[in-house]
Every structure is written in C-alpha cells, then in structure tokens.
LOVEX-812982 format. One line per 8 residues: their letters; for each residue x, y, z of C-alpha. Coordinates in Angstrom, 1 decimal, decimal comma. Layout:
a	X:Y:Z  ...
This chain:
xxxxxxxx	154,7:94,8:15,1  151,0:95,2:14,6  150,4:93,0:17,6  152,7:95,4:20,4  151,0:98,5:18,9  147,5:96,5:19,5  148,9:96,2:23,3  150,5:99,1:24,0
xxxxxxxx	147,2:101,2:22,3  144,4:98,9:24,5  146,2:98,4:27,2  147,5:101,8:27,9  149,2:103,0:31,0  147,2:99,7:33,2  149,5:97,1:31,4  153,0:98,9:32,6
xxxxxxxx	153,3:97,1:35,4  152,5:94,1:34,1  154,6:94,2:31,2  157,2:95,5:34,3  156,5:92,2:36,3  157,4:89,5:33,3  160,4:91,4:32,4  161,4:90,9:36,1
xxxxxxxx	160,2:87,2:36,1  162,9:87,0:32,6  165,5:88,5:34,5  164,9:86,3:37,6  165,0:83,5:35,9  168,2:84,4:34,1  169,8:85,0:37,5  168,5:81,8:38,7
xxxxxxxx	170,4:79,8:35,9  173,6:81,6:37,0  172,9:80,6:40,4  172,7:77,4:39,6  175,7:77,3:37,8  177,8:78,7:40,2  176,2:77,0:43,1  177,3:73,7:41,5
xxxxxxxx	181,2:74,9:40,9  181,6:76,2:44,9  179,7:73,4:46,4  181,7:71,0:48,4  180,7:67,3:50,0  178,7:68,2:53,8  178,8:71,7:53,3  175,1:73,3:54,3
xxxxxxxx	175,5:76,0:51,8  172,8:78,3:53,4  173,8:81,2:51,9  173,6:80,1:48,8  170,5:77,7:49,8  168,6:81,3:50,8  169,7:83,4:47,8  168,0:80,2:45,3
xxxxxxxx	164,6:80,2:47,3  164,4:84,3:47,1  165,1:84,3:43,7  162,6:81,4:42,5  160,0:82,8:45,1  160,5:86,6:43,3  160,5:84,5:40,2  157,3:82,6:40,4
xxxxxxxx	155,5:85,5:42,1  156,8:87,7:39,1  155,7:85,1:36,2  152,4:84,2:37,8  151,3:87,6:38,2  152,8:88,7:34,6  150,5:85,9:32,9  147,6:86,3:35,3
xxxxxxxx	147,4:90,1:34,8  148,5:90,1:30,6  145,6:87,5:30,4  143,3:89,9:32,0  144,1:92,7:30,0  144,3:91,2:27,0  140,7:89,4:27,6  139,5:92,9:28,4
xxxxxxxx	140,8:94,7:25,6  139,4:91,7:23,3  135,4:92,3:25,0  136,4:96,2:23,6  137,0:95,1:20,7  133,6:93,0:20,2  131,8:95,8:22,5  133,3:98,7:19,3
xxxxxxxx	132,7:96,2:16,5  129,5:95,3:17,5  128,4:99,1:17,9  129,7:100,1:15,1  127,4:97,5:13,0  124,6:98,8:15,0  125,6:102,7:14,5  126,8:101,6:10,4
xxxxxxxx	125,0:102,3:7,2  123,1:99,9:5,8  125,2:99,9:2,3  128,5:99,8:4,5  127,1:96,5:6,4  126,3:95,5:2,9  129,7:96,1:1,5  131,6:94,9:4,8
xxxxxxxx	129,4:91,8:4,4  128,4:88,9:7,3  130,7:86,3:6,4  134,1:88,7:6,9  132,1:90,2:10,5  131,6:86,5:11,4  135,4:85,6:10,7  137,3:88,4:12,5
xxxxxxxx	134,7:87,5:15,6  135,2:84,2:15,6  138,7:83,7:14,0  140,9:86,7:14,4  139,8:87,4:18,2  140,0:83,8:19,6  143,6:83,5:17,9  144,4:86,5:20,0
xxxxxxxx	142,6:84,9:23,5  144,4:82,1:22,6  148,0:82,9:21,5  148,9:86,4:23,9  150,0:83,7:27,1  152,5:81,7:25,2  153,9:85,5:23,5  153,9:87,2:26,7
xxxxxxxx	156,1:84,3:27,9  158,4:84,4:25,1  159,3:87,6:25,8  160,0:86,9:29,0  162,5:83,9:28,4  163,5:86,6:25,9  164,6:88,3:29,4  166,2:85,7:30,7
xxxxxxxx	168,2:84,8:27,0  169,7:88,3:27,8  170,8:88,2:30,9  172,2:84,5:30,1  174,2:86,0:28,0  175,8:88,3:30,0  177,1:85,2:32,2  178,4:83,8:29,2
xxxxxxxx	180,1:87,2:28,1  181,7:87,3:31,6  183,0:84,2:31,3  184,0:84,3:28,0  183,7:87,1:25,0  184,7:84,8:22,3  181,7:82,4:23,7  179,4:85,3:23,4
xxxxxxxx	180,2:86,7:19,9  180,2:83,3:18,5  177,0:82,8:20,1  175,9:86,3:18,7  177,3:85,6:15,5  175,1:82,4:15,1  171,8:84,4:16,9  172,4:86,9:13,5
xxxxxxxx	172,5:84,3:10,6  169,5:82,6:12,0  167,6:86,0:12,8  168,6:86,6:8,8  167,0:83,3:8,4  164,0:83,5:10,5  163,1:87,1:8,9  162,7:84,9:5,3
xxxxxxxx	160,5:82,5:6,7  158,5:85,3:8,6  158,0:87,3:5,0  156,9:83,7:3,3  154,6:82,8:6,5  153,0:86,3:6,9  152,0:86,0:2,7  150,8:83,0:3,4
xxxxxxxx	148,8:83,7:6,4  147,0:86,5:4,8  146,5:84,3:2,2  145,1:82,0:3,8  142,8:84,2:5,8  141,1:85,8:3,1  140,4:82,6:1,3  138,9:81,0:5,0
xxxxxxxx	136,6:84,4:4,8  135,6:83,5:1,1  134,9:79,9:2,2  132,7:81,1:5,1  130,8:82,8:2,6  129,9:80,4:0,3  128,8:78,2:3,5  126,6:81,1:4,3
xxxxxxxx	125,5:80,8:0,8  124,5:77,0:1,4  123,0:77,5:4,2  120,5:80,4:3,4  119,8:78,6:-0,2  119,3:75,0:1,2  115,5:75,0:-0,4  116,6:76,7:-3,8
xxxxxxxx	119,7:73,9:-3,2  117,6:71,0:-2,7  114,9:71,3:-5,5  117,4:71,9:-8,5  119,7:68,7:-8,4  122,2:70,5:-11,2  122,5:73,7:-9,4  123,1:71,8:-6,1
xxxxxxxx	125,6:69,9:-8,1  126,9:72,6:-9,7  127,3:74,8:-6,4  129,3:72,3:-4,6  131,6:71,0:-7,1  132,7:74,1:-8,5  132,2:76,4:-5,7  132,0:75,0:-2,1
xxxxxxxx	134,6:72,0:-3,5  137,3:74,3:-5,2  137,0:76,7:-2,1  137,5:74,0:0,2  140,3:73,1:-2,1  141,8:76,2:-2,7  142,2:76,8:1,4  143,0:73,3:2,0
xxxxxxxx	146,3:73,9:-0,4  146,8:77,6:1,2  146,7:75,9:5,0  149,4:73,0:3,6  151,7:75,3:2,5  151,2:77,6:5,9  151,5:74,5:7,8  155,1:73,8:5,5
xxxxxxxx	156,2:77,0:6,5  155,5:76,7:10,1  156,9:73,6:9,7  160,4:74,9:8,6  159,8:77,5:11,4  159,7:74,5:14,0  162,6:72,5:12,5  164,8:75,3:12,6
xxxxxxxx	163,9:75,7:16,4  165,1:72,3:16,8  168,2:72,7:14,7  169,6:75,6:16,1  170,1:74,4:19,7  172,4:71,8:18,3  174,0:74,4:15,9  174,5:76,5:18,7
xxxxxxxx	176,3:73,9:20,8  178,0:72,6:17,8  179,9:76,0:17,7  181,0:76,0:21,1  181,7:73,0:21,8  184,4:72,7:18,4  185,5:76,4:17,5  186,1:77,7:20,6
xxxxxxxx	188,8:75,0:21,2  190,3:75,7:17,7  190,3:79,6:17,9  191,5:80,2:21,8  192,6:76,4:23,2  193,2:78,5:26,4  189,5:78,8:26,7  188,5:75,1:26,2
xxxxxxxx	188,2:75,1:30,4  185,4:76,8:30,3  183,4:75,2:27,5  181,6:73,0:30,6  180,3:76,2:31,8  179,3:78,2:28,7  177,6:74,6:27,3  176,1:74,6:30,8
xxxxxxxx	174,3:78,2:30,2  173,5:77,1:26,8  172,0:74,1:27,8  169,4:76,3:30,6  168,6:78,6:28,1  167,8:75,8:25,0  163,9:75,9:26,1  163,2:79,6:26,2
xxxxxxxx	165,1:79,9:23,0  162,9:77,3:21,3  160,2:78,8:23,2  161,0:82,2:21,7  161,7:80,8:17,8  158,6:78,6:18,0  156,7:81,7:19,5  157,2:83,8:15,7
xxxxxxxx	154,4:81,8:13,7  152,4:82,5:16,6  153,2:86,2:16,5  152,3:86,4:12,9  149,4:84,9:13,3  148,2:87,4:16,3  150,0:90,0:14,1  147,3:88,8:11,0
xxxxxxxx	144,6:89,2:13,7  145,3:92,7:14,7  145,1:93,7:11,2  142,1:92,1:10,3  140,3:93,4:13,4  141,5:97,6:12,5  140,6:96,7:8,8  137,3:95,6:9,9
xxxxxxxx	136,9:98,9:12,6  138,0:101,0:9,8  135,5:99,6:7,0  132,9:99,8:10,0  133,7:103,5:10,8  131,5:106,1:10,3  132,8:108,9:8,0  134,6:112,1:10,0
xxxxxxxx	132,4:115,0:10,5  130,2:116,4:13,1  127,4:114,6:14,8  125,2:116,8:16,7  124,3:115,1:19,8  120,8:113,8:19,8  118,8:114,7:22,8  117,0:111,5:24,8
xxxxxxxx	113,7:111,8:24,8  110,8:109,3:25,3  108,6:111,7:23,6  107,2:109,9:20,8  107,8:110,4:17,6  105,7:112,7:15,3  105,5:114,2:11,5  103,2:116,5:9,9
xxxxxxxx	104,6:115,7:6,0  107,8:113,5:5,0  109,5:114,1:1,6  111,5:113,1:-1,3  113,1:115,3:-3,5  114,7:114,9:-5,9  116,1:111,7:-4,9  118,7:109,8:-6,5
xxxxxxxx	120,5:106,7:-5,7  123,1:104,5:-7,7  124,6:101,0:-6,9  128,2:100,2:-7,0  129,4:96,8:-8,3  132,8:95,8:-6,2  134,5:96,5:-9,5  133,7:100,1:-9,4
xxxxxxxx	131,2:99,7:-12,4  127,8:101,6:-11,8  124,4:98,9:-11,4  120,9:99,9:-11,3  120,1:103,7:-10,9  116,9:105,1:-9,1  115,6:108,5:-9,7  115,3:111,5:-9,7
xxxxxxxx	112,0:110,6:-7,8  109,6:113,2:-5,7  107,4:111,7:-3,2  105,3:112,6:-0,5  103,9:111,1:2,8  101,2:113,2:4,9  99,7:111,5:8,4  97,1:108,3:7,9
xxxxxxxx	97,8:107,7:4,4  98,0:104,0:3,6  100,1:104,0:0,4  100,6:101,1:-1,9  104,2:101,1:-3,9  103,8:98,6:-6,6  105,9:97,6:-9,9  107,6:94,3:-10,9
xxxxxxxx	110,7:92,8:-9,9  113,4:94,8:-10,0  112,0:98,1:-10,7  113,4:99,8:-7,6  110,7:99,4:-4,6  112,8:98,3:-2,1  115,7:100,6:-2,7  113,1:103,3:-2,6
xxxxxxxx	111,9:102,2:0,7  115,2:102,0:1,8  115,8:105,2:0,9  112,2:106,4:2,3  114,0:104,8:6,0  117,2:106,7:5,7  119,2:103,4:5,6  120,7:103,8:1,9
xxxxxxxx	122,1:107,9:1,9  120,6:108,8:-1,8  123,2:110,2:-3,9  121,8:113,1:-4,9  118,7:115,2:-3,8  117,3:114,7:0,2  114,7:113,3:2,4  113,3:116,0:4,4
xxxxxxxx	111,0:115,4:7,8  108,6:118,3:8,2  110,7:120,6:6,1  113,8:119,7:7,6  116,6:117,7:5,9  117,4:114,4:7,2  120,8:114,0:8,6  123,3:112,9:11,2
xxxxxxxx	122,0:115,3:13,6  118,1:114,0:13,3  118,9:110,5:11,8  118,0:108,2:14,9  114,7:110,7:16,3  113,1:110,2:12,4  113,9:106,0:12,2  111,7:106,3:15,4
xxxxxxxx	108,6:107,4:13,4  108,8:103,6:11,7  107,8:100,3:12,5  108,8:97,4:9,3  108,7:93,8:8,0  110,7:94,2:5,3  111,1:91,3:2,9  114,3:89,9:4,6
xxxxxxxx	113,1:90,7:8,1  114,4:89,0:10,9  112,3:87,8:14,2  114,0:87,9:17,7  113,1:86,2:20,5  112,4:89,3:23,0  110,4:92,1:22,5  113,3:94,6:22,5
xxxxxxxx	113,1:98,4:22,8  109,6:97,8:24,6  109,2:98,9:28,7  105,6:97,9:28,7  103,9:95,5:26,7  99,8:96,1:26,3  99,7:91,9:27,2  95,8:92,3:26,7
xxxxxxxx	96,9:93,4:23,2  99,1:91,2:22,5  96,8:87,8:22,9  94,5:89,5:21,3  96,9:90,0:18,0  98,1:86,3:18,5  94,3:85,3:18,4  94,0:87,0:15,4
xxxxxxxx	97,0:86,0:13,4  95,9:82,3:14,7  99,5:81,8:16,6  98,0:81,8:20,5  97,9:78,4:20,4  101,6:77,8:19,2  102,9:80,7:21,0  103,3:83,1:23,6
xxxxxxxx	104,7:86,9:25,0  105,6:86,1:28,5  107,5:88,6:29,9  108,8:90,5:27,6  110,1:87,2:25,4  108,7:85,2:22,7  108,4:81,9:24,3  108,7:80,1:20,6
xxxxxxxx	110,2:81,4:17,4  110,5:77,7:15,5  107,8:78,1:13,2  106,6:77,9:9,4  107,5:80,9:7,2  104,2:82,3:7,2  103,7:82,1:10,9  106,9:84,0:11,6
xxxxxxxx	106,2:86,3:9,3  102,5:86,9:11,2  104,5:87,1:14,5  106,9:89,4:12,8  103,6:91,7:12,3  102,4:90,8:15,8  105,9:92,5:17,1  105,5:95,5:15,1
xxxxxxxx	102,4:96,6:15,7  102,9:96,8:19,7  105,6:99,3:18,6  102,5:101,2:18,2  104,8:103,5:15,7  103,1:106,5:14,0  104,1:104,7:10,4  104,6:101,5:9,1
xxxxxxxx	106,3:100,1:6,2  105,7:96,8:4,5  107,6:94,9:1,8  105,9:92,5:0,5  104,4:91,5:3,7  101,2:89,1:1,9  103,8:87,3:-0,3  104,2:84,2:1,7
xxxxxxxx	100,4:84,0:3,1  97,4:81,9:2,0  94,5:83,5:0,8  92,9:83,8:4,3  95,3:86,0:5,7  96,2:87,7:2,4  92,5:88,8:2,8  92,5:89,5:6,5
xxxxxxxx	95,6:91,9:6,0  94,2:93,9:3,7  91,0:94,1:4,4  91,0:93,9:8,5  94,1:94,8:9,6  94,9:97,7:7,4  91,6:99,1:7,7  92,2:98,8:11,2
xxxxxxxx	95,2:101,1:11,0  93,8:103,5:8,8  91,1:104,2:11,4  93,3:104,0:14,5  94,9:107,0:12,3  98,5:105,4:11,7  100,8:105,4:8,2  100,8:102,7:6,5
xxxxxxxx	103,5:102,4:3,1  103,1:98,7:1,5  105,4:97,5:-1,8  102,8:95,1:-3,2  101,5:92,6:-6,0  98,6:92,1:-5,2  96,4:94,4:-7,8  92,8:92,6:-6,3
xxxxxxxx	92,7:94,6:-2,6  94,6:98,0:-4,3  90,8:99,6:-3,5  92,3:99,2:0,2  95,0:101,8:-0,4  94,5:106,0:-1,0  97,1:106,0:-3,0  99,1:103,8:-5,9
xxxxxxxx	102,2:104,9:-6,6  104,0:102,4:-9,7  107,6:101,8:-10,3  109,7:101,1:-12,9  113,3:100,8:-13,8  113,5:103,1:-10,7  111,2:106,1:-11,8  107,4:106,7:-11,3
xxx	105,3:105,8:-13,9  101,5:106,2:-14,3  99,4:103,1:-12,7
C-alpha cells in the first residue's frame, strides 16, 4: 500500500514505537473484551470480585495510555512528515526549471497542496485506529478459536468471501478516485483560467458565454458525475459494513447449531465476542475508502516530487558569497531552443541566434508579437535550457555549477511579473533612495517601504508595475532586463522611462536589456537588435 510505504519511508525508525504502542492498545483491548466476557460467566450475587475488579482497571489503564499515546504521537508524525512534504515541494519549485514549472503547471501544484495533503492530515487518525481494532479483531479471535474452532473457521470463512468482495469494490473505487482527481485538477484549472481572464471574460459577452457553458459547465459536470459514482461506490463500501455484522451473526447463530448441535452452548459466548468486536470491524471495513483515498494522495504527492525533481547528475556546490556579482562580456552562441506541445508535436523554434552583452550597454530587443523576444530573454536568464548551443558568462559556459552566482547579475519586470509585499533578498534598504524612487514614479503618496515591507500592494496596473520597477532598482543589480516594461503606462511615464530613468542607468554605468515597441525613444538605446520568427533580422 502506497500509503504504509509513505509511513514507514517519512517516518523512519521515530514511528516504531508508536506504531509499537497502538498495536499494544489493539491487543489490550482485545484482552479487555475477554475479560469482560469471562468476568460475566464467574461472577456470582455479593461476591467483591477484586481480582478480577484489579486485572479490568490495569488493562483499560494500559489500554487508554497505549491508544492515546498511539494517536497523539502518529498525529505528530504524520503532521511532520506532511510540513516535509510542503517544505520539498515547495523547494523544489523554487530550485525547478522554468519549462518544468511550466509543464508541471499551477493548477496540479495547488491541488496536491491543498487536496492530496489535507486528505492525508485529515484521514491518518481514523487509519491508525483501524489498525489497531485490527489488533484487537485478532486477538478476538483467538477467544473464539479457544472456545470453539468451528466458530472461528466459519467466521474465517465469511472474513474471506467478503475480503474477495471488498478487493472488487477497492479496484472500482481506486479507478474512480483517480478519476476523479485528475478531472478536480482540470476543473481547478479552468477556474484559474476565469480568474486571470475576468477582463478579457467580461468585455466579450459570447466568449464569456462560450467559456462557461462549454468549459467551466461541462467540467463541473463531468466531476460532478465522477464524484456520484465515487460516492456510489463508497456507498456500497458502507452498506456492506453494515451488512456483514448481521451476516456474520447470521452464521453463527443458525449453522453452528446444524453442523455440531453439541456446540450450540456456547453460541451465547462466541455471539458475545462477536458482538464486542462489531465496531472495530465496521470501523476497519469503513476505514478502506479512506485508505484509498490517502493511498491516491501518496501518489499524487511522489508524482508531483518526481515531475518537480531535478535531473540526476552532479551539482558542484556553489560557494556563498555576498560578493556581488560581476561580468566583463555575456554570450550566446549558437543558441537554439524548441517548444514542445503536450502531444509531443514540436511548436515555435528559436535560432541558431549569436548575441552579445558587454558592461553599460542599454540594449533594445524589438520585433512583433510572437517573433521570439521573450523566449530569447528567457534564454538570455538561464531559465529556459536552449536545446542546442550555450550561454557563456565571461567565457565560461553556464551551468549547474555557476547557475544561481550568474541569475545574480539580473534584476527583471518581465511582462508577467509578480509584486510581493516585502522587499525580499534585501539586508539594507537605501530608505533615502527609496522615497526618492516613490517620488518619482508618483506612488509616495499611495504607498510606503517601512521596514522592509510594502505597506500597500492594491493598486492600478500601471502603479504596480512602477512599484514593480521601484523594487528592482534597489536590487541595485549590475544588469537589468525589461519586457515590455512601458506597455501599460501613459505617455508621461512612457517618456520619463525612457528618457530619465534609463539615462539614469546608463550613466550610473549599469546593463540595461529592454524588449520594446516603442520605435519613437529607440535613439535612447546603443543598440537595436530585431526579431523575427525567432532569428535576427536587420532593423
């Protein structure tokens, strides 16, 4: 089971003892059903019974220590291993490719987080405590195979055809499960999808149409008839945990009598045993949806770790250092990249492209939609790996070993950039600076840096993107790399970008690469490099 494995592997050798401890609270409590039992045939009217009085409140006081430290601890363990888990997913995004995020996508991330690991938090208690009335089933069982053998293999015999039972519904449920999973992931995407297109949404009434009817409506219909026919099958799950109690005593209470009428004396005991071990048997049968459910879990979380992983190979250890960054000359050559559809089909190509970068260039990348600048940008940051030549920093070829020290030469607002709250990576903020930028980007009066944070991120597009730029230039990084940055400005600050704050940059000596439109402030740039369908071409 994918779910042991997943216990056994996180918890290592600290969960022995715990595990140790609810096996012991099973067995307890299967000797404290015996006790009862006999307690009840020796007892006589007046008697005291102290011994047996003493040996009941030793055995539930082991019991109850046993069980409550058997859930308290499991719990424990089992919430640790799950902050693991988020603390190695959550890395691994950091530490991934940006194609491999890309391919992984948000929507699946956001599901095994949210889904897959809750189910787990959620569902290990009532498991760990099925297997411990598992326990005490067993040693039930040996009281009714003392008392009588036919009892037990009828019993066994019943246990068998309902296993053979329960392993068919388990198949149907686990289908169904994944099923069921995979579409809730698919659904989460297209919410994503709604929520990130809202504007595009609102202003076109027959896309918005469209877009829920016969996507956000069929997906919603498609899981709502996946989660029925889960629910059916849990459904049969539960009614055969109610059935088979009655089964169960059914067969004792009418064969035993017809196959060995010798043995019909102790029917009041055996129905007796039967009768204290009815709960943790349901509790064990209703336990399996449960199980595959936490089984699903497990698997979703590896396949998610695996996906996330980064490829086997050496990874020269990279030396900390608060030495900034520096580079004399930052090449392409020879670069290729291609994309992959899903369906294995190859998309646009870029390349084979040579470019260069020397120290206080300001470099404008231009070219139409679509003709490769961000993917060459991308490539320019080591975030896509190009499929064929190399990037080389100062003569030497970018790789795992130098990866993270050459991202540290850059400083971006990309297109889709995102704006946190705190300015992270920073130990000392220039504050002077900083009001000063604000003042200039006219966002003093809306916001603030206090501390390290950004006291308000809830502003228009174009404001958040000025921040954004705010944030990046007290990286103070040796180069900078824009996409698009102007797009979404009015004229004023279109014209204060390019003609204050990149002359500003220029003469404070710092890199500046900038995909761009707009063709009236090019006389701000050294250098025009065009693009299109993902090659150079003369501008």
């Amino acid at each position: 089971m994918d779910f042991f494995k997943f216990l056994r592997q996180e918890h290592a050798k600290s969960g022995y003892y715990a595990v140790a401890m609810a096996l012991a609270a099973g067995v307890l409590n299967g000797l404290l059903a015996g006790l009862v039992i006999v307690t009840a045939q020796h007892i006589q009217p007046a008697e005291k019974n102290f011994k047996y009085l003493l040996l009941f409140v030793a055995a539930l006081g082991a019991y109850w220590y046993a069980k409550r430290y058997s859930l308290s601890r499991n719990t424990e363990l089992v919430e640790g291993a799950l902050a693991r888990i988020r603390h190695r997913v959550t890395d691994a995004i950091r530490k991934s490719d940006l194609e491999k995020f890309e391919q992984v996508g948000a929507a699946r991330i956001t599901s095994v987080i949210s889904t897959d690991a809750v189910t787990l938090s959620q569902y290990t208690p009532f498991l760990i405590n099925a297997a411990s009335s598992l326990v005490m089933i067993v040693v039930a069982f040996f009281f009714v195979w003392f008392m009588s053998k036919l009892a037990l293999v009828l019993t066994m015999a019943v246990l068998v055809i309902s296993l053979i039972y329960y392993f068919i519904l388990h198949g149907e449920l686990k289908v169904r499960i994944e099923k069921t999973s995979a579409k809730q992931t698919e659904y989460f995407d297209g919410l994503a999808a709604l929520l990130r297109g809202f504007k595009e949404l609102k202003i076109n009434r027959a896309k918005n149409e469209d877009f829920f009817q016969n996507r956000l409506c069929v997906l919603s219909e498609e899981m709502r008839e996946l989660k029925f026919s889960t629910g059916r099958d849990f459904n049969k799950l539960y009614l055969f945990a109610q059935s088979f109690a009655f089964i169960l005593l059914g067969v004792i209470l009418f064969v035993i009598p017809t196959l060995s009428p010798s043995q019909t004396p102790i029917i009041p005991q055996v129905v007796a045993i039967i009768l204290f071990v009815l709960g943790p048997i349901g509790e064990v049968v209703g336990c399996a949806p449960l199980l595959a459910q936490c089984n699903n879990a497990v698997r979703n979380i590896q396949r998610l770790e695996d996906d996330l992983r980064q490829p086997a190979g050496p990874t020269p250890p990279v030396r900390a250092t608060k030495e900034p960054a520096r580079f004399g000359k930052i090449e392409l050559r020879g670069i290729t990249y291609t994309y992959q559809h899903p369906s294995g089909e190859q998309g646009f190509t870029l390349g084979p492209l040579d470019f260069t970068l020397t120290p206080g260039e300001t470099v404008f990348l231009v070219g139409g939609n679509g003709s490769g600048k961000s993917t060459l940008l991308k490539l320019f940051l080591n975030l896509y790996r190009p499929a064929g030549g190399e990037l080389l920093w100062d003569g030497i070829r970018v790789g795992n070993g130098n990866a993270l020290r050459y991202r540290d030469l850059f400083s971006i607002v990309l297109s889709d950039y995102h704006l946190f709250d705190r300015l992270y990576g920073l130990e000392k903020v220039d504050l002077a600076r900083a009001e000063q930028l604000l003042d200039r980007m006219h966002l003093s009066g809306v916001t603030q840096i206090e501390d390290g944070r950004i006291t308000n991120t809830n502003l228009s597009g174009g404001q958040r993107k000025r921040l954004a730029l705010v944030v990046s230039l007290l990286e103070d990084k040796p180069v900078y790399v824009f996409d698009e940055w102007a797009a979404d400005q009015d004229p004023e600050f279109r014209r204060h970008f390019y003609e204050a704050i990149l002359p500003d940059m220029k003469r404070r000596g710092t890199t500046v690469l900038a995909a761009t439109h707009d063709d009236r402030y090019f006389a701000q740039a050294d250098r025009i490099v065009k693009m299109e369908l993902g090659n150079f071409v003369q501008p």
